[in-house]
N, CA, C and O of each residue as an XYZ file, in Angstrom:
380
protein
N      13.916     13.062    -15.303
C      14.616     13.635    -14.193
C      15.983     14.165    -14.625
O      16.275     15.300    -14.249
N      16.775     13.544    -15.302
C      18.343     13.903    -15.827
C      17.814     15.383    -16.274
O      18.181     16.240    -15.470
N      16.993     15.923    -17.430
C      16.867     16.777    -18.141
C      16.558     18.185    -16.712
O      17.119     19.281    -16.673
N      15.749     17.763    -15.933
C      15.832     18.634    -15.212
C      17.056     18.928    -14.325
O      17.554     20.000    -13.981
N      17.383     17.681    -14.065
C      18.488     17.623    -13.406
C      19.731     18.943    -14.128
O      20.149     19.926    -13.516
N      19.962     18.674    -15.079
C      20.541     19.550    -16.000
C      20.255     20.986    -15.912
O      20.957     21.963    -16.174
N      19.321     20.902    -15.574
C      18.639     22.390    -15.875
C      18.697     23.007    -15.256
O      18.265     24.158    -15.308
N      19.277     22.468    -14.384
C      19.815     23.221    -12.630
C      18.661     23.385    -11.669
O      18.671     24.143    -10.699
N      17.457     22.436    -12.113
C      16.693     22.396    -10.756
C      16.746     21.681     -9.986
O      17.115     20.512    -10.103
N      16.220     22.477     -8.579
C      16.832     21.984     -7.113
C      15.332     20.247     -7.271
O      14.113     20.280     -7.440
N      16.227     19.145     -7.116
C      15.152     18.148     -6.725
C      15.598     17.658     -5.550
O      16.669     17.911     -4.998
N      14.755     16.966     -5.201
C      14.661     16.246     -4.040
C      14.820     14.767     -4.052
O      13.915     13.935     -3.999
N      16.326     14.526     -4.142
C      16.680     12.989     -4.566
C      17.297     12.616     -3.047
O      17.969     13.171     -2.178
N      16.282     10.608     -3.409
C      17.155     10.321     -1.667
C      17.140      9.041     -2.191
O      16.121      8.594     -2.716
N      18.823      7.998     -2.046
C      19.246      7.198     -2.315
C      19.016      6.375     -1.471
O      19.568      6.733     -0.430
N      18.402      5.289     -1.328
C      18.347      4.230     -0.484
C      19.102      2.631     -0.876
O      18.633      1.493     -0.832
N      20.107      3.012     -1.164
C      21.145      1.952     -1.502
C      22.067      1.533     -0.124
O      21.711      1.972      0.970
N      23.309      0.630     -0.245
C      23.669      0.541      0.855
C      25.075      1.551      0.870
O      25.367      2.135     -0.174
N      25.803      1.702      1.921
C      26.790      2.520      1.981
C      28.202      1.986      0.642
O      29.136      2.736      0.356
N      28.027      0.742      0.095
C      29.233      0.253     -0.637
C      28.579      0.674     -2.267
O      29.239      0.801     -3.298
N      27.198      0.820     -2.109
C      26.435      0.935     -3.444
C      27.000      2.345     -4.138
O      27.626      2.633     -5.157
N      26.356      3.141     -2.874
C      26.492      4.801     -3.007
C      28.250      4.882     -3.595
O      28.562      5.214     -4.739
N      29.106      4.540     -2.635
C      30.407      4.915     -3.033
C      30.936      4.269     -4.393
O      31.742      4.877     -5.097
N      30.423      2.949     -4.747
C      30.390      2.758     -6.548
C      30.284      3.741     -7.412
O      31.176      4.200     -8.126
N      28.991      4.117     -7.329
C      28.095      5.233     -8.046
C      27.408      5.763     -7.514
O      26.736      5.228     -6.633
N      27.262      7.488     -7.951
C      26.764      8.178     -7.101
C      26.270      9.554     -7.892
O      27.080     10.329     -8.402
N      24.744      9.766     -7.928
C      24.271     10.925     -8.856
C      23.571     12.084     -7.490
O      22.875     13.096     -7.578
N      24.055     11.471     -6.498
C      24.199     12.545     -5.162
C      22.586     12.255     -4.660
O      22.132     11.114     -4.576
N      21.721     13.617     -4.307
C      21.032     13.271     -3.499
C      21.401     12.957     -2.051
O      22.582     13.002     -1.707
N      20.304     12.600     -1.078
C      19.922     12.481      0.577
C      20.552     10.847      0.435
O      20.399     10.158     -0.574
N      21.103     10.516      1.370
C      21.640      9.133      1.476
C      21.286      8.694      3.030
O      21.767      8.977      4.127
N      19.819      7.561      2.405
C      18.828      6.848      3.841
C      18.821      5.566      3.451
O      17.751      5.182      2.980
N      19.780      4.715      3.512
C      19.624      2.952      3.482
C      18.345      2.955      3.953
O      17.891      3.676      4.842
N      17.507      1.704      3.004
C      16.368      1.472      2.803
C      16.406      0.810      4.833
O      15.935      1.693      5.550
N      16.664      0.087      5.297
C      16.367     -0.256      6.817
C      16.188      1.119      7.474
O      15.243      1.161      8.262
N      16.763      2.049      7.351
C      16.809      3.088      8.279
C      14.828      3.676      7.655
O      13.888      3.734      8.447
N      14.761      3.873      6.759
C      13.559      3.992      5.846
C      12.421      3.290      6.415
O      11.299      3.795      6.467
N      12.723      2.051      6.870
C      11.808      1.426      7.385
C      11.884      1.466      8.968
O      11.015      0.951      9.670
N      12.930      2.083      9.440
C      12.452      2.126     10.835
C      12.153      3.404     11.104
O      12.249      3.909     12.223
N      11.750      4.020     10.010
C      10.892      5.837     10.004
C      12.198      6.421     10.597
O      11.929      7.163     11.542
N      13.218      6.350     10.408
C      14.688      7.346     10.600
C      14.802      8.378      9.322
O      15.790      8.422      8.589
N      13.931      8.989      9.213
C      13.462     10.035      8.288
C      13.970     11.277      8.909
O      14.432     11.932      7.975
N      14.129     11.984     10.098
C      14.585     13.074     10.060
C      14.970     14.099      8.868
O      14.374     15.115      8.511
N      16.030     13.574      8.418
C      16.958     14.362      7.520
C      16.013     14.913      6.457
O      16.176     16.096      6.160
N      15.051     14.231      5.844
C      13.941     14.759      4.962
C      12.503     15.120      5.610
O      11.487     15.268      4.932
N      12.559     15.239      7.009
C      11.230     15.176      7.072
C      10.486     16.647      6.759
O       9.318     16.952      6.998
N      11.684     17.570      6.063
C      10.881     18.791      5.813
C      10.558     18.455      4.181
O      10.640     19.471      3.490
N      10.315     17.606      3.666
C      10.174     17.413      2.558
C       8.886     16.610      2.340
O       8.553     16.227      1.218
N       8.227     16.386      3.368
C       6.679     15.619      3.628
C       5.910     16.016      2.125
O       5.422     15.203      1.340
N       5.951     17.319      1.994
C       5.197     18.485      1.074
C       5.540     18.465     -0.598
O       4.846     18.941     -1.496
N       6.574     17.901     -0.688
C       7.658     17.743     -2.021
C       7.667     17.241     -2.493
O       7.429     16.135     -2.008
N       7.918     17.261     -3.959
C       8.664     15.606     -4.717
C       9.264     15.076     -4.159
O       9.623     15.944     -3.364
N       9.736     14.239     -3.883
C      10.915     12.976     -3.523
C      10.749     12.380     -4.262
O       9.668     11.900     -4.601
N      11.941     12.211     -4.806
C      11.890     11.349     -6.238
C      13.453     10.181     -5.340
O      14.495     10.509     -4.773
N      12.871      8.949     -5.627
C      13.976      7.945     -4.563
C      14.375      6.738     -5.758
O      13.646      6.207     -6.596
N      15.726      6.560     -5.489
C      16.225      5.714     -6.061
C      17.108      4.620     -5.648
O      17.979      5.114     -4.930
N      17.307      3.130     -5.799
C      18.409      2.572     -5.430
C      18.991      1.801     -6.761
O      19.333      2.266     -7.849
N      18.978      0.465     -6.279
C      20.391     -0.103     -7.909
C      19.236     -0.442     -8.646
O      19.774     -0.703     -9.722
N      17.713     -0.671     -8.879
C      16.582     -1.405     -9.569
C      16.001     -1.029    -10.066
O      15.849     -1.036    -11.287
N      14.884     -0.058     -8.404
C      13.913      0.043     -8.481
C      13.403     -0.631     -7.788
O      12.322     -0.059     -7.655
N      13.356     -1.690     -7.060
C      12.747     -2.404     -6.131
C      12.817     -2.138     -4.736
O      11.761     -2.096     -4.106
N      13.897     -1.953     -4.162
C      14.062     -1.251     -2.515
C      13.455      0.482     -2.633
O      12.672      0.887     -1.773
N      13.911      1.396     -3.771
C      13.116      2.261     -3.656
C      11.640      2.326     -3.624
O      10.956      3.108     -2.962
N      11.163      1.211     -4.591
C       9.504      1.225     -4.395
C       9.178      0.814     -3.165
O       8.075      1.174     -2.754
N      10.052     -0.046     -2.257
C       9.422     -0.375     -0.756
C       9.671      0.888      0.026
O       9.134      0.766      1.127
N      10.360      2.226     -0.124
C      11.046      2.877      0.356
C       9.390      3.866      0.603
O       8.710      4.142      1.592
N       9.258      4.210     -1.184
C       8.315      4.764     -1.359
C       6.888      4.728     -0.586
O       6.040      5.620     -0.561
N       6.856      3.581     -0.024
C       5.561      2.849      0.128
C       5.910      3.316      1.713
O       4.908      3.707      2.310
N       6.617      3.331      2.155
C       7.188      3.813      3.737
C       6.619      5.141      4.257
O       5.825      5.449      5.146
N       7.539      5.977      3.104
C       7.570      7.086      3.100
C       5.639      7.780      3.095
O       4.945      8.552      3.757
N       5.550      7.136      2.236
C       3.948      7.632      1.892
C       2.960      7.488      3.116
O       2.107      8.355      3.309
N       3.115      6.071      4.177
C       2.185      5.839      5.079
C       2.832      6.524      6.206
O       2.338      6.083      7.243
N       3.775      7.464      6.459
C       4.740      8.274      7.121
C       4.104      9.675      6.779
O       4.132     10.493      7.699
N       3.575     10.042      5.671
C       2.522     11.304      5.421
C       3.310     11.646      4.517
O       2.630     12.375      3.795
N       4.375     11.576      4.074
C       4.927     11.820      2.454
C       3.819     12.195      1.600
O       2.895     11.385      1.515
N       3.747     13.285      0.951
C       2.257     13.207     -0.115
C       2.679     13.502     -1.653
O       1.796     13.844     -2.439
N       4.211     13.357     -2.149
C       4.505     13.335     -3.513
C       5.995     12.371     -3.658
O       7.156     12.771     -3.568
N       5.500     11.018     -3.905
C       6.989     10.450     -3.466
C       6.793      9.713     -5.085
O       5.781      9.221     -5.584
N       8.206      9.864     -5.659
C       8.219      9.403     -7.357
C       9.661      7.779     -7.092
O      10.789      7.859     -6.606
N       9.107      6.837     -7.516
C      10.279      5.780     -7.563
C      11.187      6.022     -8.778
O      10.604      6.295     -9.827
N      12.054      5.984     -8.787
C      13.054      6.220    -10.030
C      13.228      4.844    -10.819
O      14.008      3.914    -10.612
N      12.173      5.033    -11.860
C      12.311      3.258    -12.249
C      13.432      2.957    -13.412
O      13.764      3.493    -14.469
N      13.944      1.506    -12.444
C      14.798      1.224    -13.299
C      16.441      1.639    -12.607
O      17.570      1.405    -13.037
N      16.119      2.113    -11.776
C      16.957      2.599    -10.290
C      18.850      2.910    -11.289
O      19.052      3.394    -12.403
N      19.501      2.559    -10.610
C      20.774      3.104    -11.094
C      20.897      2.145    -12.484
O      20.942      2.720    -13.572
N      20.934      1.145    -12.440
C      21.041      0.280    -13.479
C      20.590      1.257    -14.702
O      21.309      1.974    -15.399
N      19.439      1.101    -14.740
C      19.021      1.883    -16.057
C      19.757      3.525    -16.329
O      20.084      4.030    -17.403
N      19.859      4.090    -14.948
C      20.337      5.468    -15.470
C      21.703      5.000    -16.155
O      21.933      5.505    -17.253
N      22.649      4.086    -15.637
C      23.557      4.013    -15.905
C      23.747      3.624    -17.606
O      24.233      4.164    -18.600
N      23.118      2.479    -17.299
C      23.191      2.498    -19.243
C      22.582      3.411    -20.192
O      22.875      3.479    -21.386
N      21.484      4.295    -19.421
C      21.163      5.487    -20.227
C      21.670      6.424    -20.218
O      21.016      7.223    -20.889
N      22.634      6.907    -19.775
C      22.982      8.048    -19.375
C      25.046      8.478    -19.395
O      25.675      9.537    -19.393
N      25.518      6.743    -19.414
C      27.122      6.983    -19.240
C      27.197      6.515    -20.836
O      26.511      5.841    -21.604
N      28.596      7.371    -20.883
C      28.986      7.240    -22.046
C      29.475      6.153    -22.248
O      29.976      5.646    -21.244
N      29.556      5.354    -23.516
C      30.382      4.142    -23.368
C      31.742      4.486    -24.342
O      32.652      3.662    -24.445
């Protein structure tokens, strides 16, 4: 994802962290706390049913429940970002 990311293509990233997570760190994307996720408060993406969604939070674990939401909601291309911020972070920041 970074490499594309780079490449200047448009993805379809949606953070399901909490509001103190996001303002830590933040590689942007749709911002839907995983509760709102589960009470189908999807609006903001719901033109994205059709799309990648590629979803991430601090793990990998709240995004995979996110995922699993999204999908029985009619989502039909939803990608978990494994390894959630944690991993991008040590892969990706400079030390």
């Amino acid at each position: 994802m970074k490499a594309r990311q780079d490449a200047g293509e448009a993805i379809n990233l949606l953070d399901v962290r909490e509001d103190h997570e996001r303002a830590d760190y933040n590689i942007g994307g749709v911002h839907i706390p995983l509760g709102k996720i589960q009470a189908l408060q999807t609006d903001d993406i719901d033109d994205w049913k059709d799309k990648e969604v590629i979803i991430y939070c601090r793990s990998g674990n709240r995004s995979g429940i996110a995922a699993m939401f999204l999908e029985q909601s009619g989502f039909t291309n939803v990608v978990n970002l494994t390894g959630g911020m944690l991993a991008w972070r040590e892969k990706f920041e400079k030390k």
